[in-house]
N, C-alpha and C positions, 0 to 999 in steps of 0.2 A: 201560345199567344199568336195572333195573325199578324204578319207585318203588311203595309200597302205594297211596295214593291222591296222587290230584292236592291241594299245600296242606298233603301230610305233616307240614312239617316246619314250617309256621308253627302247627299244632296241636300240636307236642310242645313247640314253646319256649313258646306262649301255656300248657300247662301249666306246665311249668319255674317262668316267670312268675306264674302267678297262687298257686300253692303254695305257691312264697317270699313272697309277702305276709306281714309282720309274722310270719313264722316261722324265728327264729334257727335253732332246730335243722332242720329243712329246707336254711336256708341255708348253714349247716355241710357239711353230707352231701353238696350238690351240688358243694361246695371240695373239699371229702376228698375224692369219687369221680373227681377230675379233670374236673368239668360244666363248668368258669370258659371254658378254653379255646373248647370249642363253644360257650355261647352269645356269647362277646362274636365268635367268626367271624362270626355272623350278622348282627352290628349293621352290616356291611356290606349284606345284603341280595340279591337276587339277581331278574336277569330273570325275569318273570313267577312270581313266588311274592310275588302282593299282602300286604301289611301284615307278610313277614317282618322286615324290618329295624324295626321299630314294635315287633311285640312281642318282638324279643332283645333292646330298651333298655329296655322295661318287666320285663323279668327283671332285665337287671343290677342296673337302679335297685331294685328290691325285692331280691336278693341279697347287695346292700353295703349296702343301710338297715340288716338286722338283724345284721349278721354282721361283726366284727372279722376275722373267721379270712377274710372273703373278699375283703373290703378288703386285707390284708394281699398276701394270695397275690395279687389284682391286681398290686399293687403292685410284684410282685417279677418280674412278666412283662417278659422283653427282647424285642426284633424280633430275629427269627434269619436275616427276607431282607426284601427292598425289591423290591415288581415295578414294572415299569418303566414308565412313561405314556407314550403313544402322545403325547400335547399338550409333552410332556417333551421326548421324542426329535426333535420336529419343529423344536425349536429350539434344536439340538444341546443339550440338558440332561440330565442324567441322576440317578438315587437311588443312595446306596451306605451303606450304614452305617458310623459311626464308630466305630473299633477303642477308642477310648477312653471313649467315652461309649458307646455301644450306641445312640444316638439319629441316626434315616435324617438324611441332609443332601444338598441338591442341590448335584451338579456339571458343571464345563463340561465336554460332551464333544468327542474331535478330530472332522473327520470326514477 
């Protein structure tokens, strides 16, 4: 896949981020348009894209300071999968999500 530049994508969340500063309506808009998802993926971060995971938590942190509507829709977010830890699997362990809770839980795996 072709990226535009090198760093893309820590320049479009440091946008994201710095927008939403103390601006409810901004932080509205990025809730409405379904933004919530994409930035909190990046709070993970990624090999060689310096300071992305930095600034997808300085988005969030400014997108729930002003905004009930984003707080809320966080809040309402489930895990829909669990991937799997290599550190996990080595000592037969494993992730799976609870049918009841929606909340991942570690289990014994056989081998």
């Amino acid at each position: 896949s072709r990226v535009p530049w090198s760093g893309y994508r820590v320049d479009l969340i440091a946008i994201i981020g710095n927008a939403a500063f103390n601006r409810a309506r901004v932080c509205d808009d990025v809730a409405n348009l379904g933004g919530l998802p994409i930035v909190l993926n990046h709070t993970r971060g990624e090999e060689g894209e310096a300071y992305l995971r930095e600034w997808a938590l300085w988005a969030v942190r400014n997108l729930t300071q002003s905004s009930e509507l984003a707080r809320s829709k966080i809040a309402e977010l489930q895990p829909q999968a669990v991937e799997e830890s290599e550190e996990l699997l080595s000592r037969s362990l494993g992730v799976e999500l609870n049918r009841e809770t929606g909340r991942p839980r570690v289990v014994r795996r056989e081998q």
